[in-house]
Backbone as a ProteinNet text record, in pm:
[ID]
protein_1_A
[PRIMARY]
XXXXXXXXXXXXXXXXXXXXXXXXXXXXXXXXXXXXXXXXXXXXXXXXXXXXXXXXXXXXXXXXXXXXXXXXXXXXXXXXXXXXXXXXXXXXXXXXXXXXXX
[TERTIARY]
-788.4	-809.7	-955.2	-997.2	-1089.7	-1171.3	-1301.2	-1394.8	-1499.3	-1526.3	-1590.9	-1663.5	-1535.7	-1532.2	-1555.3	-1574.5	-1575.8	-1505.3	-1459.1	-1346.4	-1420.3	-1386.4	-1443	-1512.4	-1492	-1547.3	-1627.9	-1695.1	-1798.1	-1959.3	-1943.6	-2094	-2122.1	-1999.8	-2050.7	-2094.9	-2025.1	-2027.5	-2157	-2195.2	-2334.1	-2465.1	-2424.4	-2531.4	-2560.2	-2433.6	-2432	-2547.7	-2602.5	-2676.8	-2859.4	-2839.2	-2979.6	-2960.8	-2870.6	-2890.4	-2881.9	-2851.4	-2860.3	-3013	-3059.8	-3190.2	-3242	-3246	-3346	-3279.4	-3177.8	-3156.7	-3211.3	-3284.9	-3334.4	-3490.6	-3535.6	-3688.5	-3804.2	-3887.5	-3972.6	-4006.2	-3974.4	-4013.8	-3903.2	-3894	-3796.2	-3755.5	-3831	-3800.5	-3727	-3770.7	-3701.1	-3525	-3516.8	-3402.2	-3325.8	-3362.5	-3287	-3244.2	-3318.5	-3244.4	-3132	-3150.5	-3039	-2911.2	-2919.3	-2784.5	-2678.1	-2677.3	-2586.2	-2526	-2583.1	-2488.2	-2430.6	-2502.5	-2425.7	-2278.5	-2296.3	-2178.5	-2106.7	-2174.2	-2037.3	-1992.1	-2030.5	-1935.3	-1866.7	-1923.7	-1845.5	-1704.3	-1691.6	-1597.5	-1501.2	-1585	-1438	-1419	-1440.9	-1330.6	-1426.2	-1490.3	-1540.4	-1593.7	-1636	-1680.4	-1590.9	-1475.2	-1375.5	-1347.3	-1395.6	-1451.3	-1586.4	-1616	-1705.8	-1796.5	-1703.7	-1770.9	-1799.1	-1759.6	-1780	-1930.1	-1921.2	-2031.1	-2169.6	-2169.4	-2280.1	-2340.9	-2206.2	-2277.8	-2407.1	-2392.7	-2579.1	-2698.1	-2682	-2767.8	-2786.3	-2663.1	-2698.4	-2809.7	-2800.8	-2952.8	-3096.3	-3092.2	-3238.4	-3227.2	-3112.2	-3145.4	-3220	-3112.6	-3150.4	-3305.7	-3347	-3481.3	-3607.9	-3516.8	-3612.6	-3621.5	-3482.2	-3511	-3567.8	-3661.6	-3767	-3917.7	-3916	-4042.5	-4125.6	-4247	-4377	-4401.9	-4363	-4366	-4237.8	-4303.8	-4139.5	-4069.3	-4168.8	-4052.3	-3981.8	-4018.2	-3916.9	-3791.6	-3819.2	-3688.2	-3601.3	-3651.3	-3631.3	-3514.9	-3563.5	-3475.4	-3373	-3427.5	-3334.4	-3205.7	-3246.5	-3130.5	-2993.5	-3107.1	-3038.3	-2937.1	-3019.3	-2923.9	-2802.3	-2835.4	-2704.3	-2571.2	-2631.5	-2544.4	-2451.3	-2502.6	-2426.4	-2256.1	-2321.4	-2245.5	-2128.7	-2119.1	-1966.1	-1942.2	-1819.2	-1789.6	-1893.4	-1951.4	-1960.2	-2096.2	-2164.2	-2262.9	-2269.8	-2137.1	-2111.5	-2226.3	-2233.1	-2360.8	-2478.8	-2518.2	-2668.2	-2694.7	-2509.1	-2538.9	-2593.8	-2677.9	-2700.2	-2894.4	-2902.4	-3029.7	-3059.7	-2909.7	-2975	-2994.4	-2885.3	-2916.5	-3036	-3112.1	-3214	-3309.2	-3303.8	-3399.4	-3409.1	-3265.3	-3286.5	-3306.6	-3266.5	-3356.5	-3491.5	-3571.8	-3715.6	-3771.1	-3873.4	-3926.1	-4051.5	-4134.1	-4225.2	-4202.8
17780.2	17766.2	17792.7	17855.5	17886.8	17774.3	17754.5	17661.9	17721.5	17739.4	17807.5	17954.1	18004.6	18161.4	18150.1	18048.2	18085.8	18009.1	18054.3	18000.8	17856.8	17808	17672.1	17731.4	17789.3	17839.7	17959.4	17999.7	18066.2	18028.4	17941.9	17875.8	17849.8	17792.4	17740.7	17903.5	17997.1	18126.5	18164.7	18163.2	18222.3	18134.3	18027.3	17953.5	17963.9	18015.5	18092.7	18195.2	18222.4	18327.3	18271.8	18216.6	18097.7	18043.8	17964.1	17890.1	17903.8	18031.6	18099.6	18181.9	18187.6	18261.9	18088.5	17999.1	17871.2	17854	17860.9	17828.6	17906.8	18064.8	18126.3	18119.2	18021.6	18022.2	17960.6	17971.1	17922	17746	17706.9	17573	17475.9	17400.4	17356.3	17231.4	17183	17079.2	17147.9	17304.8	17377.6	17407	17462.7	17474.6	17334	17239.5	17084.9	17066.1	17086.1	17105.1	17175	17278.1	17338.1	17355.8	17260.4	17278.7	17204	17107.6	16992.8	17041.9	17112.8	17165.5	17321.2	17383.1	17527.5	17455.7	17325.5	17298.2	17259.6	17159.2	17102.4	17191.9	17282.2	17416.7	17504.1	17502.9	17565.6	17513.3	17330.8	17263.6	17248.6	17259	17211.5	17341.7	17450.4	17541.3	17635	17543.5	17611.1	17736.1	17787.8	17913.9	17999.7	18020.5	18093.5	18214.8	18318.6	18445	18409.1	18366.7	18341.8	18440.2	18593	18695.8	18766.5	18758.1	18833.9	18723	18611.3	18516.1	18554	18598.2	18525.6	18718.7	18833.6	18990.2	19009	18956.4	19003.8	18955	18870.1	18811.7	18853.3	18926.2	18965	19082.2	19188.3	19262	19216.6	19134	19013.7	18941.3	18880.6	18811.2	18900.8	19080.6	19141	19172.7	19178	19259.3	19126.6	19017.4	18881.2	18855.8	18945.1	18920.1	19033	19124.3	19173.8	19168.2	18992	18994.2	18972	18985.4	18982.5	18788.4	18729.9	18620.8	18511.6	18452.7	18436.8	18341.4	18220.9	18126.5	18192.1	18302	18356.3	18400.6	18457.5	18543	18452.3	18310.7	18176.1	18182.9	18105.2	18081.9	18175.9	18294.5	18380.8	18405.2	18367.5	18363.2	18249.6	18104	17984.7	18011.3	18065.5	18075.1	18231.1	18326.1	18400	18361.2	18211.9	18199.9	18069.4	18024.5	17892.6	18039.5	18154.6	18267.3	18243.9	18262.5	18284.6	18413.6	18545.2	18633.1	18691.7	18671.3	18714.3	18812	18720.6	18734.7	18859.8	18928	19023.6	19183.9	19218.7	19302.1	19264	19143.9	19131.7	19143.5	19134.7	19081	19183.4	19335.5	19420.7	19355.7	19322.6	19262.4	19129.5	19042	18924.8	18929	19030.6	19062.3	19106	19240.5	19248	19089.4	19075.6	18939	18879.1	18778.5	18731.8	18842	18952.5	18995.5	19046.2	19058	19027.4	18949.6	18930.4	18807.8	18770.2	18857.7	18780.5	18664.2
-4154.2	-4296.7	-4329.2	-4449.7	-4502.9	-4559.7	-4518	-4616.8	-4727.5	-4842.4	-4883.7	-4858.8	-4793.6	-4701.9	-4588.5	-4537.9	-4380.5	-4304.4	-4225.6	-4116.3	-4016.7	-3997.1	-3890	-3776.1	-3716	-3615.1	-3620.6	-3767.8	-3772.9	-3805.8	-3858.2	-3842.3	-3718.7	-3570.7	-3494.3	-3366.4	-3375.3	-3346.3	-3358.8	-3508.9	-3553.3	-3492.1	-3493.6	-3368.1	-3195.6	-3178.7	-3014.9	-2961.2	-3040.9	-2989.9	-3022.9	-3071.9	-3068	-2973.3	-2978.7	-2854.9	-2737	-2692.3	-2577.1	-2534.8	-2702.1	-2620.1	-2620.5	-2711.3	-2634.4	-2485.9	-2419.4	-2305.8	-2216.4	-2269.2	-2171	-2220	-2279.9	-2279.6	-2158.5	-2173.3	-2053.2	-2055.4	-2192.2	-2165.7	-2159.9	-2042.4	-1993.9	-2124.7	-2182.4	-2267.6	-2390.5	-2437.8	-2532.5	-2430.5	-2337	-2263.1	-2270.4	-2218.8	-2235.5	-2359.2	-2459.7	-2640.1	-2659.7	-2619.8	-2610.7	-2576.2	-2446.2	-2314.5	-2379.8	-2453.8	-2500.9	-2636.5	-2726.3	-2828.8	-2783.9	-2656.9	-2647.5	-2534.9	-2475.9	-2415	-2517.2	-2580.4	-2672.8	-2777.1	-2821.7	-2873.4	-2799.9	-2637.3	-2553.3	-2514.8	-2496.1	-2470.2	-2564.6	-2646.3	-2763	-2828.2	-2800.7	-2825.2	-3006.1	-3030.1	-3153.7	-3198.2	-3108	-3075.7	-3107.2	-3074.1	-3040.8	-2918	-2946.9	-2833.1	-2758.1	-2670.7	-2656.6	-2605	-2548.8	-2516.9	-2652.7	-2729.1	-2946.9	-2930.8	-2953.6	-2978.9	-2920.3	-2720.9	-2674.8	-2640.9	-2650.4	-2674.9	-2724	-2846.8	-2884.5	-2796.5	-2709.6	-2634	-2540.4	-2461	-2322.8	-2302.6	-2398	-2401.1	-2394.9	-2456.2	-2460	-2329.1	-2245.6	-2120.3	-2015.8	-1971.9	-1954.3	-1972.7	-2073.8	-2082.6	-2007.9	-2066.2	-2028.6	-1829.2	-1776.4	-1599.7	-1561.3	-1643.3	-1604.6	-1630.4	-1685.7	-1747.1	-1614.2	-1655.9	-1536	-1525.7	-1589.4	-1596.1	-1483.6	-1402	-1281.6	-1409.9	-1445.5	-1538.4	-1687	-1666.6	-1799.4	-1747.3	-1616.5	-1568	-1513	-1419.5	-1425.3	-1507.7	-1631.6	-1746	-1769	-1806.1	-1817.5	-1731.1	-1602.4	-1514.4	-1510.9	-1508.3	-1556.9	-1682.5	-1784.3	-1901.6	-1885.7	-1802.6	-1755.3	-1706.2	-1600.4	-1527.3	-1578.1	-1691.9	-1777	-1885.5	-1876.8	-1955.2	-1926	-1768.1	-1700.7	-1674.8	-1722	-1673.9	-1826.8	-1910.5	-2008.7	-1957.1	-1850.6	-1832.4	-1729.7	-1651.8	-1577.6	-1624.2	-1690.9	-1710	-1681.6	-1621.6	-1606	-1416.2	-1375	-1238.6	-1132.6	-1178.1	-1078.9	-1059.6	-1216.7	-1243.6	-1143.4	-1146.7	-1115.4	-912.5	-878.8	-766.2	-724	-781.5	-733.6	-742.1	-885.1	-867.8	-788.5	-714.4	-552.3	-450.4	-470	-322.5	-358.1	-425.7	-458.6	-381.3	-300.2	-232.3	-296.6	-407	-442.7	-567.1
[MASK]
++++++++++++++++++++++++++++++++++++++++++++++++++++++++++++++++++++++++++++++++++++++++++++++++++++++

């Protein structure tokens, strides 16, 4: 059902992709903000597609597991791997990353 044009599960949709780049930021206290409302929209279903939802983001994780910075790519990885299969385009990236040794 419709609420003043929008369906229930689009406000919480349109927040998916914020909160996925705070989950891939460098400061761990901004990442901890984050983890508890991208689960609890993940758990209860509000989202709906969650691969439609978290798409716009995966280009930005990507670009973020090549930063020159280790705790960005850090994050960035952490927050790939909370994705699930969604996150399957980043995994040639996240491979090299572990075999990287510096």
């Amino acid at each position: 059902a419709e609420t003043w044009g929008r369906t229930p599960g689009s406000l919480a949709a349109a927040a998916v992709p914020q909160l996925v780049r705070r989950l891939a930021d460098p400061d761990p206290n901004v990442r901890k903000a984050a983890q508890k409302p991208f689960q609890e929209l993940r758990g209860t279903g509000a989202i709906g597609d969650m691969g439609l939802a978290v798409a716009p983001v995966v280009p930005d994780l990507d670009k973020q597991l090549c930063d020159e910075d280790w705790l960005q790519r850090e994050a960035a990885a952490r927050a790939a791997g909370g994705l699930g299969c969604v996150a399957a385009p980043l995994l040639p990236r996240l491979l090299a990353a572990v075999a990287d040794s510096s």
